[in-house]
C-alpha positions as YAML, in Angstrom:
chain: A
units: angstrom
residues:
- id: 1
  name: UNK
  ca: [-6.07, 14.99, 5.62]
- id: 2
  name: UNK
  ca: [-8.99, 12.57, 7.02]
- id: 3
  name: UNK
  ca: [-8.22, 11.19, 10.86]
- id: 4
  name: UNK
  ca: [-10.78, 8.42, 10.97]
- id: 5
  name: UNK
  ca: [-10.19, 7.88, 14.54]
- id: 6
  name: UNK
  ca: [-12.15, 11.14, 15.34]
- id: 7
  name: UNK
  ca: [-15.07, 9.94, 13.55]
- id: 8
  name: UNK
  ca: [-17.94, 9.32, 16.19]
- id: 9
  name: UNK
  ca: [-18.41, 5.69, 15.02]
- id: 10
  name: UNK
  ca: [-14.34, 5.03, 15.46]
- id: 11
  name: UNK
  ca: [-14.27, 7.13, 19.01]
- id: 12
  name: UNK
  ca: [-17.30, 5.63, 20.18]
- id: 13
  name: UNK
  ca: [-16.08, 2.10, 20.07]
- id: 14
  name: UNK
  ca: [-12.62, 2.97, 21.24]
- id: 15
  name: UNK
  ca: [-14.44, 4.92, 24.25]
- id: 16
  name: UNK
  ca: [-16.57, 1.79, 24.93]
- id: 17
  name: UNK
  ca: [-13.46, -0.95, 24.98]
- id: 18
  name: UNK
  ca: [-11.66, 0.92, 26.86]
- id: 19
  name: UNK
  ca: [-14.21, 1.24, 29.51]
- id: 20
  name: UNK
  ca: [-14.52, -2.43, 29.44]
- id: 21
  name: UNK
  ca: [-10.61, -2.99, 29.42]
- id: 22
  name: UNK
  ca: [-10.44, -0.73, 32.77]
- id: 23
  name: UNK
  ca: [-12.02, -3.57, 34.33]
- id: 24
  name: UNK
  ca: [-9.16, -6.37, 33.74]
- id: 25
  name: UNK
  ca: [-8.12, -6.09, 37.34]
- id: 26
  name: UNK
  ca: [-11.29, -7.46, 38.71]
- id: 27
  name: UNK
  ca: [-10.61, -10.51, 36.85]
- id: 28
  name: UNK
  ca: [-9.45, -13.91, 37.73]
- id: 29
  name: UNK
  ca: [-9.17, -15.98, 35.02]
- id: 30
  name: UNK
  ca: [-8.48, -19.64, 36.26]
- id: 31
  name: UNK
  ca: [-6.92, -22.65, 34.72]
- id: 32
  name: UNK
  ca: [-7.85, -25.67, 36.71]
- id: 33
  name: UNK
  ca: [-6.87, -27.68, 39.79]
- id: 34
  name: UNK
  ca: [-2.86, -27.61, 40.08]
- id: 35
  name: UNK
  ca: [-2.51, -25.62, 36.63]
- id: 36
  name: UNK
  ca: [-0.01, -22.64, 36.61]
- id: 37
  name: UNK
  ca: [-0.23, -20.16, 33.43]
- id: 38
  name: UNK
  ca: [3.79, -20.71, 33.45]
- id: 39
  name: UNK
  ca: [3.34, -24.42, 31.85]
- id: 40
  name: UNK
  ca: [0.29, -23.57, 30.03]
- id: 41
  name: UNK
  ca: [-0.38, -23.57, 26.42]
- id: 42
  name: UNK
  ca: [-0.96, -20.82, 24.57]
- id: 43
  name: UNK
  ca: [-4.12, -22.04, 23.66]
- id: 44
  name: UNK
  ca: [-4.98, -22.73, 27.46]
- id: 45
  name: UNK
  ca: [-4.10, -19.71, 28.15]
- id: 46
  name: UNK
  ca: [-6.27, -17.62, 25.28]
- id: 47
  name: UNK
  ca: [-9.10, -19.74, 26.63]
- id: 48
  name: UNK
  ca: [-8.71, -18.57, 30.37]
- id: 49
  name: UNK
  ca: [-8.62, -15.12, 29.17]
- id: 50
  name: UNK
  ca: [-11.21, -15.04, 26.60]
- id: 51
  name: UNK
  ca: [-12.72, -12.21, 28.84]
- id: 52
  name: UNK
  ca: [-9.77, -9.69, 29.89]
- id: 53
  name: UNK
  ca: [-8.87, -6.90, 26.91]
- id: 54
  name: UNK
  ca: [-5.15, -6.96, 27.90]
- id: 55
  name: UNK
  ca: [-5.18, -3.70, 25.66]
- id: 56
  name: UNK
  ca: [-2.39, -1.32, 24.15]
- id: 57
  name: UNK
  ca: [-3.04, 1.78, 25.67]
- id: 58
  name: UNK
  ca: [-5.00, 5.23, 23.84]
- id: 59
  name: UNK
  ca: [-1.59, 6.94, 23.92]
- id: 60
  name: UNK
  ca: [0.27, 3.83, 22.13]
- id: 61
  name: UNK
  ca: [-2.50, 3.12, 19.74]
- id: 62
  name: UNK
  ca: [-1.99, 6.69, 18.83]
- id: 63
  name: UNK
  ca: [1.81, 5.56, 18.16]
- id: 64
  name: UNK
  ca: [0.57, 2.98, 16.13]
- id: 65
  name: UNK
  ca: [-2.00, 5.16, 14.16]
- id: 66
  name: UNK
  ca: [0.94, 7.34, 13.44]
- id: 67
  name: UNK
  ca: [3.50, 5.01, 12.49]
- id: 68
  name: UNK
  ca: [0.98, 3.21, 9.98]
- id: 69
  name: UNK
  ca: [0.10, 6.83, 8.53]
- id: 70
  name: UNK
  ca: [3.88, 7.85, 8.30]
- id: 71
  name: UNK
  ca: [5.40, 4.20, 6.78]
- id: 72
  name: UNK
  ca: [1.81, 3.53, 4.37]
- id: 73
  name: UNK
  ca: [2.71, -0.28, 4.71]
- id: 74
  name: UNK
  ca: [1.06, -2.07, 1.89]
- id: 75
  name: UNK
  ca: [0.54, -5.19, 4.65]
- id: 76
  name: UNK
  ca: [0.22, -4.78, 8.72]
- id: 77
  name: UNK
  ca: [0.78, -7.83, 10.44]
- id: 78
  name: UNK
  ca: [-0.63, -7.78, 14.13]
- id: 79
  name: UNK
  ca: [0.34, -10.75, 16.64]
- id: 80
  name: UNK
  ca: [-2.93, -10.90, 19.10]
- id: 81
  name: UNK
  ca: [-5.83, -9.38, 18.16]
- id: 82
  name: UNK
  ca: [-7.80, -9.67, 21.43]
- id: 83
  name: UNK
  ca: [-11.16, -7.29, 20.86]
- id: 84
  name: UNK
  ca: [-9.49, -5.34, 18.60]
- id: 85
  name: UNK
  ca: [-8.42, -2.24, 20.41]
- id: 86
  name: UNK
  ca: [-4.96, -1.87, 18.77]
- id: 87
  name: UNK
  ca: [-6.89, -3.33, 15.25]
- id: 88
  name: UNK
  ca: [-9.00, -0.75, 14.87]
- id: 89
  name: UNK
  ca: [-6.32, 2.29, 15.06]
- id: 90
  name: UNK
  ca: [-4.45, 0.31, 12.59]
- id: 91
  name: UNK
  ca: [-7.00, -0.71, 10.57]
- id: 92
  name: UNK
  ca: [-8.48, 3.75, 10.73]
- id: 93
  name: UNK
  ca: [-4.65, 4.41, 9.60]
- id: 94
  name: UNK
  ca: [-4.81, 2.00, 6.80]
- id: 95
  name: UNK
  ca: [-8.32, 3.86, 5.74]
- id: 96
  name: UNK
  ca: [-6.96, 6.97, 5.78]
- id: 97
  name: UNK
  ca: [-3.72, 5.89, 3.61]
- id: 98
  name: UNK
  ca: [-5.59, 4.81, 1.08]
- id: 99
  name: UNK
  ca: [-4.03, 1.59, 0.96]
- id: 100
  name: UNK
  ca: [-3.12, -1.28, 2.78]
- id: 101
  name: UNK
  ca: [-4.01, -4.11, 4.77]
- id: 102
  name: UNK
  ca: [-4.53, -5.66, 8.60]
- id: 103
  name: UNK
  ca: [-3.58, -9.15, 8.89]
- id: 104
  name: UNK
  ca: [-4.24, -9.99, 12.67]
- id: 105
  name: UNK
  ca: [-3.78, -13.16, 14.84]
- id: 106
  name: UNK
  ca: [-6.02, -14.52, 17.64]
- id: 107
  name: UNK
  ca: [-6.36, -18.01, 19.22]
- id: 108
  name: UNK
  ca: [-9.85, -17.14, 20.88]
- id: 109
  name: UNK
  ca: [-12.75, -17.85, 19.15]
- id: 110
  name: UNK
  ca: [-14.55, -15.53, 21.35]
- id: 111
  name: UNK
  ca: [-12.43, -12.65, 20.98]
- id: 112
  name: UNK
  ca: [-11.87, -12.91, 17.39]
- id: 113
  name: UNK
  ca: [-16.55, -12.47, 17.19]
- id: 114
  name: UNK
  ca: [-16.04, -9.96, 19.34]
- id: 115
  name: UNK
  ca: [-13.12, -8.36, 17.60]
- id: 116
  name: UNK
  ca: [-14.71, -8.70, 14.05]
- id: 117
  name: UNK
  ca: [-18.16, -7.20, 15.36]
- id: 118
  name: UNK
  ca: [-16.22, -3.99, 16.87]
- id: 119
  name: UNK
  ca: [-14.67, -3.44, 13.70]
- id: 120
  name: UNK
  ca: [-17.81, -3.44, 11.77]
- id: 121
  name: UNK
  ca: [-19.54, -1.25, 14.27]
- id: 122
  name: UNK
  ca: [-16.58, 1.24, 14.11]
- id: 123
  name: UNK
  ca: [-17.15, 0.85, 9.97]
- id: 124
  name: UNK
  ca: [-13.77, -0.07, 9.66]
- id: 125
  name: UNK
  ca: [-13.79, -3.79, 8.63]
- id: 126
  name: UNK
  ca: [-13.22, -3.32, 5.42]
- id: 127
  name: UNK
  ca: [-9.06, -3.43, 5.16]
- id: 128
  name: UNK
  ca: [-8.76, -6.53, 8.34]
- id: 129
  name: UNK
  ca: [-8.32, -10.19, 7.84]
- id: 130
  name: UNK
  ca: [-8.04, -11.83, 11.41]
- id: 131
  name: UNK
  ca: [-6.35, -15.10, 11.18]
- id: 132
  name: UNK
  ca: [-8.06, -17.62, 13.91]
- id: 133
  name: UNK
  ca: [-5.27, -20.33, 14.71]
- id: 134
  name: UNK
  ca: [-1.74, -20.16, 16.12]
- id: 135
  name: UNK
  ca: [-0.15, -17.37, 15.08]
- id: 136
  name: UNK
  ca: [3.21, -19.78, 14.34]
- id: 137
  name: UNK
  ca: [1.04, -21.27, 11.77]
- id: 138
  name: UNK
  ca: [-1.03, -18.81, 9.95]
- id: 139
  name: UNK
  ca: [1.95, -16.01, 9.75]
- id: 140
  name: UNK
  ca: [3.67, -18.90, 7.82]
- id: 141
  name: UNK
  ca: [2.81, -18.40, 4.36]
- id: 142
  name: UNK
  ca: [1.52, -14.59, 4.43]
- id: 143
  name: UNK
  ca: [3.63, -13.10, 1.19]
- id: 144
  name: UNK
  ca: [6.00, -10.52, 1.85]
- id: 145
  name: UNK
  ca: [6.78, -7.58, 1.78]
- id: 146
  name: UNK
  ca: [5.22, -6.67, 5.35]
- id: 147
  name: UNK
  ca: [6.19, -3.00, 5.88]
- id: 148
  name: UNK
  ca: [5.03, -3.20, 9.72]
- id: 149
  name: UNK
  ca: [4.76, -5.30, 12.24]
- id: 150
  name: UNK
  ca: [2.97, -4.92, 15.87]
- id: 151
  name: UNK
  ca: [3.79, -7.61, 18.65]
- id: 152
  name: UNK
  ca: [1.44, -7.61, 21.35]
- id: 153
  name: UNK
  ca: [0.27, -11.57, 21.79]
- id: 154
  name: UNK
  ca: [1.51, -13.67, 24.22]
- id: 155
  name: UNK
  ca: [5.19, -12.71, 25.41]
- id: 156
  name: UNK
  ca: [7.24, -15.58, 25.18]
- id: 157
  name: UNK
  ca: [6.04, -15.67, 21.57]
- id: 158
  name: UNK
  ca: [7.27, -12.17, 20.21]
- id: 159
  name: UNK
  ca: [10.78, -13.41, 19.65]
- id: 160
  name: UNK
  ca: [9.78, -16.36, 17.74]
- id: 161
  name: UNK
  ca: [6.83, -14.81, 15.52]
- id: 162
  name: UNK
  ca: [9.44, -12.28, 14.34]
- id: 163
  name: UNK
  ca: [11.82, -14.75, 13.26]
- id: 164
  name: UNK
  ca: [9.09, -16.13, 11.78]
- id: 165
  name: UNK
  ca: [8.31, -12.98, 9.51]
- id: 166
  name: UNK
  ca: [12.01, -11.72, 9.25]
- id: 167
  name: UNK
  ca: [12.58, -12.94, 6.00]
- id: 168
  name: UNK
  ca: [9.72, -11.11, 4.44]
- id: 169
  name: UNK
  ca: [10.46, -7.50, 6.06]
- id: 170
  name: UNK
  ca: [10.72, -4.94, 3.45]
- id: 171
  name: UNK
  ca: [13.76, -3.07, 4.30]
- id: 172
  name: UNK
  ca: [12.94, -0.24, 6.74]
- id: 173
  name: UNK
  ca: [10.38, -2.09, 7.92]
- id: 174
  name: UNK
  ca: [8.73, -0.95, 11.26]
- id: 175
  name: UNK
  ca: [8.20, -3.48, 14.42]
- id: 176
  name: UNK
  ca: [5.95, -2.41, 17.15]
- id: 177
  name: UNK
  ca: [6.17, -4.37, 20.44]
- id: 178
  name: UNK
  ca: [4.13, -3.97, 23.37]
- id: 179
  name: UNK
  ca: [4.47, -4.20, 26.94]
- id: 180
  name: UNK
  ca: [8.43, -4.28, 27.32]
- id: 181
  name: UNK
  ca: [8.43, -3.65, 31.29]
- id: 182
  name: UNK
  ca: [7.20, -7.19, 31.81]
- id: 183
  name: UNK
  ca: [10.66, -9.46, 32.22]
- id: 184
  name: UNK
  ca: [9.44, -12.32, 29.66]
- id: 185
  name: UNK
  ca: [9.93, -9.44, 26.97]
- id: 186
  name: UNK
  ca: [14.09, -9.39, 28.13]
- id: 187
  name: UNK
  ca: [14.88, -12.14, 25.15]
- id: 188
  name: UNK
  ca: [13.47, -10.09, 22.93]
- id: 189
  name: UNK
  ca: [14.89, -6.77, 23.38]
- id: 190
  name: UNK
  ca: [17.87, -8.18, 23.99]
- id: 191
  name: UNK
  ca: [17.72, -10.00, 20.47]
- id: 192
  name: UNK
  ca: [16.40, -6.07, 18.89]
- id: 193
  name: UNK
  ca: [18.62, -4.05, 20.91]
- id: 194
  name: UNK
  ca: [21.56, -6.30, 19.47]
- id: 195
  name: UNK
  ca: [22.85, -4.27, 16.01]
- id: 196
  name: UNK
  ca: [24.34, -7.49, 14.80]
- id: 197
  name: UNK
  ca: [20.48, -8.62, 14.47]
- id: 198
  name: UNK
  ca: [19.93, -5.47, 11.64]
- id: 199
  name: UNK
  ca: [17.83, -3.17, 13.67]
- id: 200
  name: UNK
  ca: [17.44, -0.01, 15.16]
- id: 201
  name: UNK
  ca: [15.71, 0.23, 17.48]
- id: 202
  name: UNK
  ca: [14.39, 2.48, 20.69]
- id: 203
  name: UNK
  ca: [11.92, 2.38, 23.42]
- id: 204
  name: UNK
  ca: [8.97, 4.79, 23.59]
- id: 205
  name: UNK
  ca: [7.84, 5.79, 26.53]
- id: 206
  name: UNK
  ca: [4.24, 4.74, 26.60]
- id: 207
  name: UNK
  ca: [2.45, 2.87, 29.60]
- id: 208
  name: UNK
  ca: [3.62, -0.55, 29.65]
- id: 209
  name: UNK
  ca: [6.62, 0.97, 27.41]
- id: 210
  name: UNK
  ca: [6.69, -0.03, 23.74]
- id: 211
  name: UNK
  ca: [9.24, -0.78, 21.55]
- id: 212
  name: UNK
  ca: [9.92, 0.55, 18.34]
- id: 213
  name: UNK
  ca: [12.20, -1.47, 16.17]
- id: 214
  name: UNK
  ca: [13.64, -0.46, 12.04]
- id: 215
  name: UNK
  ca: [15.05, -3.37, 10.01]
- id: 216
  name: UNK
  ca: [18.26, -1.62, 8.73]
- id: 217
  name: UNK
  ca: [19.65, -4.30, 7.38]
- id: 218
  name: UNK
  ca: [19.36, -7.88, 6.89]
- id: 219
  name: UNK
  ca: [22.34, -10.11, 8.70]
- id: 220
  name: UNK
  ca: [22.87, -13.61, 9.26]
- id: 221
  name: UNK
  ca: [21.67, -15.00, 12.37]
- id: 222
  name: UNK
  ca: [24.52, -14.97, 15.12]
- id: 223
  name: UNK
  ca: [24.74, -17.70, 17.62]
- id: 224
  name: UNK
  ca: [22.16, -17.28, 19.82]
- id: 225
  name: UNK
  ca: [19.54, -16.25, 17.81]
- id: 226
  name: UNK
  ca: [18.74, -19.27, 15.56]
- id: 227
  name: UNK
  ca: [15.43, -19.39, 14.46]
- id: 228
  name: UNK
  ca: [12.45, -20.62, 16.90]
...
């Protein structure tokens, strides 16, 4: 079976982001005078980062690769494109399936050229849409049934952008979030990790952790956990 991700196009742009990424330490984005990232808009906040990769890392985009080759989702939805890291081992798995589509989200303008022009290098534009707005917005109307979902935009956002796409999860459905150490992710697990909300789900042990969620079931909402 093909592994597009070995291909020297695929592993040549993956080699070169990551690079880059390595370097999102030395940055220090800024706001403004007064302006705190904690009261900022997401779009404020996309545009302060426009240059940091904030990236999944090679051992959880090989997760992801996996997990799209495994499931063969007809549609991926991705919430935060960035430049593409995570796209482009979703978009190699959907290649290699045969089938299916990306449907990614970014608020950047800049990192959704930069995104699109890494995909075409790494020859694997083809099966990726990237939606340029607020996720909230452009996830709205995307037909169901999504057969996997990866959460790696802005935090406080995860819980609502699933909510969002709940009722259009094709039973068994996978959902991918990134990043659970960081404490703005506790809502969210706590909202997966609950078996009244129809999941299963588990946390992989990948740096940043992710967290790997199965809709089992579909339940009504309990109080709590009304839509967003």
């Amino acid at each position: 079976m093909p592994n597009t991700l070995h291909s020297p196009p695929v592993r040549a742009v993956l080699d070169r982001l990551f690079a880059a990424a390595a370097l999102d330490d030395d940055a220090r984005p800024q706001l403004g005078p007064g302006r705190s990232f904690a009261s900022a808009t997401a779009q404020e906040r996309a545009d302060a980062l426009e240059a940091v990769y904030m990236p999944i890392s090679a051992r959880g985009g090989d997760l992801l690769y996996a997990l799209v080759r495994a499931s063969r989702p007809d549609t991926v939805i991705e919430f935060g494109t960035s430049f593409g890291i995570s796209t482009l081992y979703l978009a190699a798995a959907v290649t290699d399936n045969a089938a299916g589509r990306v449907l990614s989200t970014e608020l950047s303008a800049t990192k959704i050229a930069a995104a699109r022009a890494n995909l075409a290098e790494a020859g694997l534009a083809g099966p990726v849409t990237i939606l340029a707005g607020d996720a909230m917005e452009t996830l709205e109307a995307i037909p169901g049934p999504i057969g996997l979902v990866l959460l790696d935009g802005w935090k406080d956002l995860c819980l609502p952008v699933l909510r969002l796409l709940e009722p259009r999860l094709a039973p068994g459905a996978l959902v991918v979030a990134d990043d659970i150490t960081l404490p703005s992710m506790a809502g969210y697990l706590d909202y997966v990790r609950d078996t009244a909300s129809g999941y299963v789900s588990v946390a992989f042990p990948v740096e940043d952790g992710m967290e790997i969620s199965c809709r089992a079931s579909v339940s009504t909402p309990q109080a709590g956990h009304r839509r967003t």
